[in-house]
C-alpha positions in Angstrom: 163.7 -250.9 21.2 161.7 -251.3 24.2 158.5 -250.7 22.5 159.0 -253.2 20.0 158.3 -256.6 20.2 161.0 -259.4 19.6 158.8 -260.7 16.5 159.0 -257.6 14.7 160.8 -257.6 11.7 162.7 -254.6 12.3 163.8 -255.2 16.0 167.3 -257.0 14.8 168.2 -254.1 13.0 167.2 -251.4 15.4 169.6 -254.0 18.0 172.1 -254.2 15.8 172.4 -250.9 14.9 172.8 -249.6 18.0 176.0 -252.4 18.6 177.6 -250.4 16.1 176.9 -247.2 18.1 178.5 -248.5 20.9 181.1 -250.4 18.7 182.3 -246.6 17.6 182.9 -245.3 21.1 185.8 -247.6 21.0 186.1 -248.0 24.8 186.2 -251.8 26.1 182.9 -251.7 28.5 181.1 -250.2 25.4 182.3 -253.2 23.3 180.8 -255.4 25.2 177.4 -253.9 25.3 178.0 -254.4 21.8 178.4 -257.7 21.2 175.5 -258.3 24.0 172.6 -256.7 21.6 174.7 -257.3 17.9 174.2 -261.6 19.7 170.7 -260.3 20.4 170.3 -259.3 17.4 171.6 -262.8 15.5 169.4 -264.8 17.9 166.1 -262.9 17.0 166.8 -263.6 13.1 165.8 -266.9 11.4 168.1 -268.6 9.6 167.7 -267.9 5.9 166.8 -264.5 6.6 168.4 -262.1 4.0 169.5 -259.4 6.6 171.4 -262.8 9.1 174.7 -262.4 6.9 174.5 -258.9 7.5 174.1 -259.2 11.0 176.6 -261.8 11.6 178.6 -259.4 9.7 178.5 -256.7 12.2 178.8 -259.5 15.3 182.0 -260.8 13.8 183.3 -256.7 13.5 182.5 -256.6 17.2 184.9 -259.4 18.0 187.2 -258.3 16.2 187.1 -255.2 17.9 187.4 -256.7 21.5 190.7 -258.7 20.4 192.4 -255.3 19.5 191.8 -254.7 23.3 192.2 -258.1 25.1 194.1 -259.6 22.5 192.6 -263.1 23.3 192.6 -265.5 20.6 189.1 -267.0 21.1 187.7 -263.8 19.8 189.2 -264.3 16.6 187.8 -267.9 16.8 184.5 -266.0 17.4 184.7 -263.7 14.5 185.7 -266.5 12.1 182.7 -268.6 13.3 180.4 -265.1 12.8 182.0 -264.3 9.2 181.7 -267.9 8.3 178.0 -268.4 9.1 177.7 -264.6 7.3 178.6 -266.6 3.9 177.1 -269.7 4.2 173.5 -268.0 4.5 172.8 -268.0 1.0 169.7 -266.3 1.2 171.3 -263.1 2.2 172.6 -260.6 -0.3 175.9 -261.7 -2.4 178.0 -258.8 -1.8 177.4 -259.2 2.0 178.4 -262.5 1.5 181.7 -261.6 -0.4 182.3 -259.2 2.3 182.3 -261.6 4.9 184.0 -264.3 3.1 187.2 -262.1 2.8 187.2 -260.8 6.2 187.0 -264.8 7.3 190.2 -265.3 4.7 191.8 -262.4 6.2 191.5 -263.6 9.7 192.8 -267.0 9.1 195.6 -266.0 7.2 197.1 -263.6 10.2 195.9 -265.7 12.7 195.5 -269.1 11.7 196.5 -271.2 8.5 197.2 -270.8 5.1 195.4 -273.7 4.6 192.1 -272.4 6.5 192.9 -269.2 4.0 192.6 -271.2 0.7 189.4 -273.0 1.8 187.9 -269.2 2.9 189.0 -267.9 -0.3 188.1 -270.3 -2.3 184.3 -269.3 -1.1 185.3 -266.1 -2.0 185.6 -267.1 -5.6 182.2 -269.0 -6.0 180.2 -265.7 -4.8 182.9 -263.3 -6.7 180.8 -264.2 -10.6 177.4 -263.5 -8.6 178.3 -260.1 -8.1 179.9 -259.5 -11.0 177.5 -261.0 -14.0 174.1 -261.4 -11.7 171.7 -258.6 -11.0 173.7 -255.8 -10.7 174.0 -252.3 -12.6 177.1 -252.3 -14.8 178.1 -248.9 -13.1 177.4 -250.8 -9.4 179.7 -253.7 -11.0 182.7 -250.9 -12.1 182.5 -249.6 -8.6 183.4 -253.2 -7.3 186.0 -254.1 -9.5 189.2 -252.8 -8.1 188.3 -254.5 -4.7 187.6 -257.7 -6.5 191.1 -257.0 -8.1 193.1 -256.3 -5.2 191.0 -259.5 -3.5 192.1 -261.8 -6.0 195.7 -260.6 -6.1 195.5 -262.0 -2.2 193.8 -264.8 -2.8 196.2 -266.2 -5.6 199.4 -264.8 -3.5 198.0 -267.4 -0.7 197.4 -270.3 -3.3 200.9 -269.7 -4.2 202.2 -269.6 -0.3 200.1 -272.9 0.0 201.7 -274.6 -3.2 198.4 -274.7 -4.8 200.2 -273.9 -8.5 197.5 -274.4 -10.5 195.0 -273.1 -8.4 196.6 -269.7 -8.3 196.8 -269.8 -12.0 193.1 -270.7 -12.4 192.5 -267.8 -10.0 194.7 -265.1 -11.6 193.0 -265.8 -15.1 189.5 -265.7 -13.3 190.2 -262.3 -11.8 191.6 -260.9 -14.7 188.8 -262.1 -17.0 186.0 -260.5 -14.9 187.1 -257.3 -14.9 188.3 -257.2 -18.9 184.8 -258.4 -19.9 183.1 -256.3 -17.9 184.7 -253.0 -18.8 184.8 -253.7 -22.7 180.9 -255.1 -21.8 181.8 -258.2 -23.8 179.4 -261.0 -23.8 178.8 -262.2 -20.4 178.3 -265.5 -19.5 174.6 -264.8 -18.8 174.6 -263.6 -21.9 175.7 -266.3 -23.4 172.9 -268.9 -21.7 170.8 -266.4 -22.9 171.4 -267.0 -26.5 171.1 -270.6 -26.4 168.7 -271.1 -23.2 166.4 -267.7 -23.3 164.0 -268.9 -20.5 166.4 -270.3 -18.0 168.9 -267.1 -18.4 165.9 -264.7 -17.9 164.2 -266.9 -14.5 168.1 -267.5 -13.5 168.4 -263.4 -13.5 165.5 -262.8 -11.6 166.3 -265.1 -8.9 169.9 -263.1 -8.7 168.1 -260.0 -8.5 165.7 -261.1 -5.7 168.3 -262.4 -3.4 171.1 -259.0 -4.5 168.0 -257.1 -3.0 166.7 -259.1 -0.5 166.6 -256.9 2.7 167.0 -253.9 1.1 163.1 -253.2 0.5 161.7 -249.5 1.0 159.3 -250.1 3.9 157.9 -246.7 3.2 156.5 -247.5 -0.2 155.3 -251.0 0.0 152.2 -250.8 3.0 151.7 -251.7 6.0 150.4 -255.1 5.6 154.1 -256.3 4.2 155.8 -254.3 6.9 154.3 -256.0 9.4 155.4 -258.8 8.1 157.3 -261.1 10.2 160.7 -262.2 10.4 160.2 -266.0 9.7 158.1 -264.9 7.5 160.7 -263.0 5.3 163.2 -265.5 6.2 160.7 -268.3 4.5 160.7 -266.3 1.4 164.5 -266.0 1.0 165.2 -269.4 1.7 162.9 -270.4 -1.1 164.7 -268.1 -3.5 168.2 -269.3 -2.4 167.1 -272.5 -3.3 165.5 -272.0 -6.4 168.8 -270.5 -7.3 171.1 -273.3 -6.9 169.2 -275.6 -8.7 168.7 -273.5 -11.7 172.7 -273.2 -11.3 172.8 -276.9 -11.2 170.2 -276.9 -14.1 172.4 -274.6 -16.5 175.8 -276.7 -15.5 173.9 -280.3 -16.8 173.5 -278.4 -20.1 176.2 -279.3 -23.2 178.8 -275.9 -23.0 178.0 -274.8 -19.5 179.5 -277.6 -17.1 182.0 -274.5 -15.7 179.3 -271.6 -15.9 180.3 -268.9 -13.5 183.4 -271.0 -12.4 187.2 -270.3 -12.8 188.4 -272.0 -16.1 190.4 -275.4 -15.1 194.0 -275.1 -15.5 193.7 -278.2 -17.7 192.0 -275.8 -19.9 194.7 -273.0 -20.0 198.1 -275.1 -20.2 198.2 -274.3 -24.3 198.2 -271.1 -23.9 202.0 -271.1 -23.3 202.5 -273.2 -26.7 204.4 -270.4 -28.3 206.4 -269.9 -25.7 207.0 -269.1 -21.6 204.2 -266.9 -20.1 204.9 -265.2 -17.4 202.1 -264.4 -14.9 203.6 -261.4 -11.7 200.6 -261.5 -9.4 201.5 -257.6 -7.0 199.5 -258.4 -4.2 200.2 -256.2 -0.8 200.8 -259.8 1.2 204.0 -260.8 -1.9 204.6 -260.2 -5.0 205.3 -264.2 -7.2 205.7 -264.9 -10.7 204.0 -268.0 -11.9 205.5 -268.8 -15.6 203.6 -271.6 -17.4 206.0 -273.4 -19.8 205.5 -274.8 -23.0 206.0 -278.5 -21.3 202.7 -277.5 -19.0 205.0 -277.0 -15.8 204.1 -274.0 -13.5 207.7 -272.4 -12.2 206.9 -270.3 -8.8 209.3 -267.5 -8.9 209.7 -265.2 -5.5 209.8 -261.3 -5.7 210.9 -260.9 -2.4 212.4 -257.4 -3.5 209.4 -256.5 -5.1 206.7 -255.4 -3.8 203.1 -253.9 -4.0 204.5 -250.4 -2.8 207.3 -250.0 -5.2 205.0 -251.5 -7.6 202.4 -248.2 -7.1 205.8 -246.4 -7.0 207.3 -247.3 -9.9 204.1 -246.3 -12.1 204.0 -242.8 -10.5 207.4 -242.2 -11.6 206.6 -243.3 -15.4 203.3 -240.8 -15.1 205.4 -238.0 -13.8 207.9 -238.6 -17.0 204.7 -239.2 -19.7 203.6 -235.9 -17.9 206.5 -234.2 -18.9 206.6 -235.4 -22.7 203.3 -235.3 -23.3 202.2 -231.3 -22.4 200.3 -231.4 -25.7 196.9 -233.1 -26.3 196.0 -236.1 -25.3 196.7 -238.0 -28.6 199.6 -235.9 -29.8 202.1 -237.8 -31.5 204.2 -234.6 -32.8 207.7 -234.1 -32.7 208.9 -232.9 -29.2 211.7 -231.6 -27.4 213.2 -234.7 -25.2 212.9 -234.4 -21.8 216.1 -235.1 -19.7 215.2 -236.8 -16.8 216.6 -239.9 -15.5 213.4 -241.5 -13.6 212.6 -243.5 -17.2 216.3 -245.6 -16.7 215.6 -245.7 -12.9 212.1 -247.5 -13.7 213.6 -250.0 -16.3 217.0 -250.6 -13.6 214.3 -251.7 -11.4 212.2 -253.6 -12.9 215.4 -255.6 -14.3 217.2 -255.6 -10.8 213.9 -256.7 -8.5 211.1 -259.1 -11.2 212.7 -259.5 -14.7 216.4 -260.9 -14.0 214.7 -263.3 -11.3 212.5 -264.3 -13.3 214.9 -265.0 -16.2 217.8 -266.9 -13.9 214.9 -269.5 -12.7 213.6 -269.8 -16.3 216.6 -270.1 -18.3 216.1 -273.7 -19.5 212.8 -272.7 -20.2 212.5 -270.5 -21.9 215.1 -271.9 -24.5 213.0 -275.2 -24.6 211.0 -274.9 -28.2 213.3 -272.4 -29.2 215.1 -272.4 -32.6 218.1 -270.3 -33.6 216.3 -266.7 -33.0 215.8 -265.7 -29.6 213.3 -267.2 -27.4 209.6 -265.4 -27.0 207.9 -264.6 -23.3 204.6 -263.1 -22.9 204.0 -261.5 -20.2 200.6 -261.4 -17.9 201.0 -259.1 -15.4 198.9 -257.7 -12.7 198.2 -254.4 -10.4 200.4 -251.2 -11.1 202.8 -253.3 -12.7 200.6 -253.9 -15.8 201.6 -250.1 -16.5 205.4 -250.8 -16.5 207.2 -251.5 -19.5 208.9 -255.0 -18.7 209.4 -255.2 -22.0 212.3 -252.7 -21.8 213.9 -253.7 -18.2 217.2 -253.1 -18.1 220.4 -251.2 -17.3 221.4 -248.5 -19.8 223.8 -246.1 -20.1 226.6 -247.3 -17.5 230.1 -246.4 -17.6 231.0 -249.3 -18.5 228.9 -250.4 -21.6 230.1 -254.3 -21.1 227.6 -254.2 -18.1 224.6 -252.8 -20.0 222.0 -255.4 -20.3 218.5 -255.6 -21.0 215.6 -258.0 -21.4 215.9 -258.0 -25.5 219.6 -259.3 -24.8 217.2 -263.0 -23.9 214.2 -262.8 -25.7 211.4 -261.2 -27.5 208.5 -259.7 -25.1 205.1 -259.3 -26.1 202.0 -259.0 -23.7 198.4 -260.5 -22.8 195.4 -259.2 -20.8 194.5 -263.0 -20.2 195.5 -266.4 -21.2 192.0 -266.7 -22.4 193.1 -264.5 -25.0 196.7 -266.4 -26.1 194.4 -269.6 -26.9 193.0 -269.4 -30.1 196.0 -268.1 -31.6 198.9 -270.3 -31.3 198.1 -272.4 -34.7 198.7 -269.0 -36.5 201.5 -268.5 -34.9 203.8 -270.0 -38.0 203.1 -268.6 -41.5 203.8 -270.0 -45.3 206.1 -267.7 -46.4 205.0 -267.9 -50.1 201.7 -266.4 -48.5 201.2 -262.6 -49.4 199.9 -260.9 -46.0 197.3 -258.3 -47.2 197.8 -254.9 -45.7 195.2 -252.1 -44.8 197.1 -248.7 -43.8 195.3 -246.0 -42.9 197.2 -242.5 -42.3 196.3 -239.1 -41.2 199.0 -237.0 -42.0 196.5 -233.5 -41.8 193.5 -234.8 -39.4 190.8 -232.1 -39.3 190.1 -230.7 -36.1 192.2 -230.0 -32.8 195.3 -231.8 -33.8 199.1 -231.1 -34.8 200.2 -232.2 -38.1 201.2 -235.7 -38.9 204.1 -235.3 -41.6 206.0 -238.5 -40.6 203.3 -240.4 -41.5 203.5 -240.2 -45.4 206.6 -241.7 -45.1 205.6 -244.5 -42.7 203.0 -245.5 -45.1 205.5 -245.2 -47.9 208.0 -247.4 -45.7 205.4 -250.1 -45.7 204.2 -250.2 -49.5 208.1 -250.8 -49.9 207.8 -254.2 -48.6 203.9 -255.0 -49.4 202.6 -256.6 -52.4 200.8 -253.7 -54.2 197.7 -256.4 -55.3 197.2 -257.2 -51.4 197.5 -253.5 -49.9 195.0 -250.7 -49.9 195.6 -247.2 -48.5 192.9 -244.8 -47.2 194.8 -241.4 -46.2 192.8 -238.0 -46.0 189.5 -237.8 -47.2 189.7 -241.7 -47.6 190.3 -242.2 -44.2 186.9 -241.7 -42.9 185.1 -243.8 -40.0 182.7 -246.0 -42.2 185.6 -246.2 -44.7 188.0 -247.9 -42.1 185.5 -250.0 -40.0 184.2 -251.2 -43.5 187.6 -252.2 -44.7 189.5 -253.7 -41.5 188.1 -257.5 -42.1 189.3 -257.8 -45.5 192.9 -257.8 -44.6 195.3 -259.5 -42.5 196.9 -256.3 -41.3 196.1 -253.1 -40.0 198.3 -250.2 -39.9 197.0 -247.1 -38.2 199.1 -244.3 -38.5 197.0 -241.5 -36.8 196.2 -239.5 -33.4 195.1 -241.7 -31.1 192.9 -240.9 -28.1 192.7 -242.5 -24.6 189.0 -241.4 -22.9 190.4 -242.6 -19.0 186.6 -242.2 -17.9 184.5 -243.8 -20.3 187.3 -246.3 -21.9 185.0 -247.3 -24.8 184.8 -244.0 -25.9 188.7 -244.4 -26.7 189.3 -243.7 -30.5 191.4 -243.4 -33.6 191.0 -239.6 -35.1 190.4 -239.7 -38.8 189.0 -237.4 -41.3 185.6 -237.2 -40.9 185.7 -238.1 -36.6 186.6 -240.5 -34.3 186.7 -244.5 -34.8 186.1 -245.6 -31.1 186.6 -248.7 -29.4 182.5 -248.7 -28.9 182.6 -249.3 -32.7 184.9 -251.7 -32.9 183.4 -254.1 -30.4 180.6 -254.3 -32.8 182.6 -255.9 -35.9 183.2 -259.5 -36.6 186.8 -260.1 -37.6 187.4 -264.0 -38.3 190.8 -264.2 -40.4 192.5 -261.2 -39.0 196.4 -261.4 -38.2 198.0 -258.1 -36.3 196.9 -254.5 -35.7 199.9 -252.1 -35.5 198.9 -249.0 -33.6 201.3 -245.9 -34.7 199.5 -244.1 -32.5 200.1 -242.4 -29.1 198.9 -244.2 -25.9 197.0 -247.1 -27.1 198.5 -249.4 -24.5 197.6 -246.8 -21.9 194.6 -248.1 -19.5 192.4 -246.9 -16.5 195.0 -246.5 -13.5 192.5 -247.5 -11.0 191.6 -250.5 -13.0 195.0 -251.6 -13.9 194.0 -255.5 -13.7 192.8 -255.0 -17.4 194.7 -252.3 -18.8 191.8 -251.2 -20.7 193.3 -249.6 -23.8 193.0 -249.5 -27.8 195.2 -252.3 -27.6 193.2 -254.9 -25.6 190.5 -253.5 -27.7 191.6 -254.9 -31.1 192.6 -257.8 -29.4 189.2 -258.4 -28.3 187.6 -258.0 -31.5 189.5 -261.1 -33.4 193.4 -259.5 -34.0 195.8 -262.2 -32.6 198.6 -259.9 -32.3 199.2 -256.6 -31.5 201.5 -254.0 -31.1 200.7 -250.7 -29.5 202.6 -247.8 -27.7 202.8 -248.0 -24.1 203.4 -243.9 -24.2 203.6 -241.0 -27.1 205.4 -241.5 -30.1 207.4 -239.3 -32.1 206.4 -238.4 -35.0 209.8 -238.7 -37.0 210.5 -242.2 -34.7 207.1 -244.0 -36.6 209.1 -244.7 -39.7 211.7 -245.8 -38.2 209.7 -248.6 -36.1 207.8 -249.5 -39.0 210.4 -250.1 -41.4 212.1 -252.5 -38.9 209.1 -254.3 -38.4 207.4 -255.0 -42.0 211.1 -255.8 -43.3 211.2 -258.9 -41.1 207.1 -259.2 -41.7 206.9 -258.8 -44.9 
């Protein structure tokens, strides 16, 4: 340090990064030689330097630190003010940005103001869709996405303690939205500039990329001449592109289509999505868990979980894997006949989820819910979020008491289905209510003997023979066996209304578009489907095992078979949250296509 002078570029770094040195000995006189170089540091680095956010970063860490030991509340002040000025450098890289932006809303929400929280998170959420769409590797943007996730959980959970209804909603939908594109790679909204505006998407890209890597440059490989560059130098350079990016983002948002590009849809925008009925939004975040239900009407009811929480959430789903675990000892995929396994942690699960979010949430909803209803029973959709988009809320309940008077369940009040976002629940409301002198056409595809690895599917000659019962033989086709092959299927599927898959179908946890139906000839994965155009499609009934199943650690947007088919043009569709038996399928389908039909 001594040998270098203050003007070198590299001198705030080599400062800083010996703060953190000391920072890590942990002992109060080493602290404050921390702060005294990590200032240092700050002071020696012009503003609009990529590496200041970093720095202040580290600065507002070393505060923090001192608080933990003196406990005095100007430190906190201090740390704010560092984390703050961290994300208001826009030059600097947007992930350090983020960073800081949600240490600064974590700060003021244990030490100051829900208030001060909202206005930090709301920060948070402007630099959230940089990371996320601009300039980043798709595997650097999977890394990200549970923290994002679990950051957005908070943030709406404080909108929510704040009374900021709408907000929260707008912020839920955001969350959920990111990480559901992103995983299914659907068309981003850069992508989307790109089709219509080719030139401003590309120059937009490569001003995202610059400032993602600004500060990051391999000294080693790039001479000496730019090494020895200086810092106002550098700083000169990022300020320009940080510039140059907001007005391009000011250019694209002037353009017809693109006024709310990379911004959380308006609520204004989302109220229809509860036209057929309540949905119900749980937001698990570790500060509370809420439910947010959006009624037909356009209110926003704020229901408490104070017995719930993000714990017995995570606890909850551990249970229901331990019980799949046991049922499912066979392949991934199998749908066979089993033994049952006797184990009461299933009607535990469904007891709780009755007893602590869905009986809440019915009492306070009550009118509701029975608002547009007619003389069936009332529909709910429900949008929820961390480990509890695993659980079947569907099926909440108590079962099997003493007493069978004081059985109850969620079916008792209405009829549930799901949604990965309301996004999704727009578009399909107006075919919500069908002529009934309009034949549905029906395309079934059944494996009863799929080549390969897999047991026998017997019960599904007689599922497909339940549903010819009630279809009209001019509007159904049936590929079984040979028939059934991939280009066969994925050629047929947008000439009917209906989809019935009666198969083996597979859940690839890893590499979630790689999740497939098993037919004759190979596998029909999701990869495939995201490639077809379906425009007049009506429902996809998945009699398959685990294609409501998604990416534990990405629970957010259960990415699943299910979501899948929903996000290539099916409106509706139902799925199994767990493996099916094989002699249960006809059963399930009979039911359904006899009130269909």
């Amino acid at each position: 340090l001594d040998l270098t002078p203050d003007g070198h570029a590299d001198k705030p770094r080599c400062l800083s990064n010996l703060g953190n040195a000391f920072e890590r000995l942990g002992e109060l006189g080493d602290i404050k030689n921390a702060l005294s170089v990590k200032r240092q540091a700050v002071d020696l680095t012009p503003d609009g330097h990529a590496d200041k956010p970093g720095l202040l970063n580290n600065l507002g860490n070393a505060f923090q630190s001192r608080f933990e030991h003196l406990h005095d509340p100007e430190d906190i002040s201090e740390a704010i003010a560092a984390y703050q000025r961290a994300t208001k450098n826009t030059s600097g890289p947007p992930l350090t940005r983020y960073n800081a932006a949600r240490r600064w809303a974590i700060l003021c929400l244990k030490h100051q103001s829900v208030s001060s929280a909202l206005n930090s998170y709301n920060v948070v959420l402007e630099i959230i869709p940089q990371i996320v769409w601009l300039g980043q590797t798709i595997h650097h943007r999977y890394e990200q996405l549970p923290r994002i996730g679990r950051t957005i959980n908070a943030a709406a959970a404080t909108a929510i303690s704040a009374g900021d209804l709408p907000r929260a909603v707008e912020w839920l939908e955001e969350g959920r939205s990111i990480v559901w594109k992103q995983i299914l790679q659907l068309h981003t909204p850069l992508d989307e500039l790109r089709q219509k505006h080719p030139d401003l998407a590309n120059e937009l890209s490569m001003v995202s990329l610059a400032l993602g890597n600004a500060g990051t440059s391999d000294f080693h490989d790039i001479g000496l001449e730019t090494k020895q560059k200086s810092a106002e130098d550098e700083a000169q350079n990022h300020r320009k592109s940080a510039v140059r990016y907001e007005e391009l983002l000011a250019q694209v948002r002037e353009l017809d289509g693109f006024g709310s590009f990379l911004r959380p849809k308006k609520f204004s925008e989302l109220v229809s999505a509860a036209s057929n009925g309540p949905v119900v939004l749980v937001n698990v975040a570790e500060l509370c868990c809420d439910a947010l239900v959006l009624c037909t009407s356009g209110e926003i009811v704020p229901v408490p979980l104070p017995t719930f929480s993000y714990k017995q959430a995570k606890v909850l789903d551990l249970k229901l894997l331990s019980l799949r675990a046991q049922l499912d000892r066979n392949r991934n995929g199998d749908r066979a006949s089993r033994p049952a396994v006797k184990d009461h942690s299933f009607i535990s699960v469904l007891v709780n989820l009755w007893s602590y979010v869905v009986k809440p949430i019915l009492s306070e909803i009550e009118a509701a819910l029975y608002e547009n209803a007619d003389s069936s029973l009332p529909h709910i959709t429900w949008c929820a979020t961390g480990a509890l988009a695993f659980l079947p809320l569907h099926a909440a309940g108590i079962y099997g008491s003493e007493d069978p008077t004081k059985d109850v369940n969620i079916s008792d009040f209405a009829v549930s289905s799901y949604t990965t976002t309301l996004s999704a629940l727009l578009g399909s409301g107006s075919n919500s209510k069908q002529d009934p002198t309009v034949f549905h056409s029906v395309l079934i595809v059944s494996q009863p003997a799929t080549p390969g690895p897999y047991l026998g599917l017997p019960g599904t000659v007689k599922e497909a023979e339940v549903i010819q019962r009630y279809a009209s033989p001019a509007h159904t086709c049936h590929l079984t066996h040979e028939l059934a092959t991939v280009e066969a299927v994925s050629g047929e599927m947008s000439k009917y209304d209906i989809i019935h898959l009666a198969c083996h179908g597979i859940q690839d946890i890893e590499k979630p578009l790689n999740s497939a139906f098993a037919l004759y000839d190979g596998r029909l994965q999701l990869n495939r489907l995201m490639t077809l155009s379906l425009k007049n499609t009506k429902l996809a009934f998945l009699s398959a095992c685990q294609t409501a199943t998604g990416d534990e650690n990405l629970p957010e947007e259960a990415v699943h078979l299910a979501a899948g088919m929903l996000a290539i043009g099916y409106p509706s569709v139902i799925a199994t949250m767990w493996s099916i038996k094989d002699n249960d399928a006809p059963l399930i389908a009979d039911k359904v296509y006899a009130n269909l039909l």
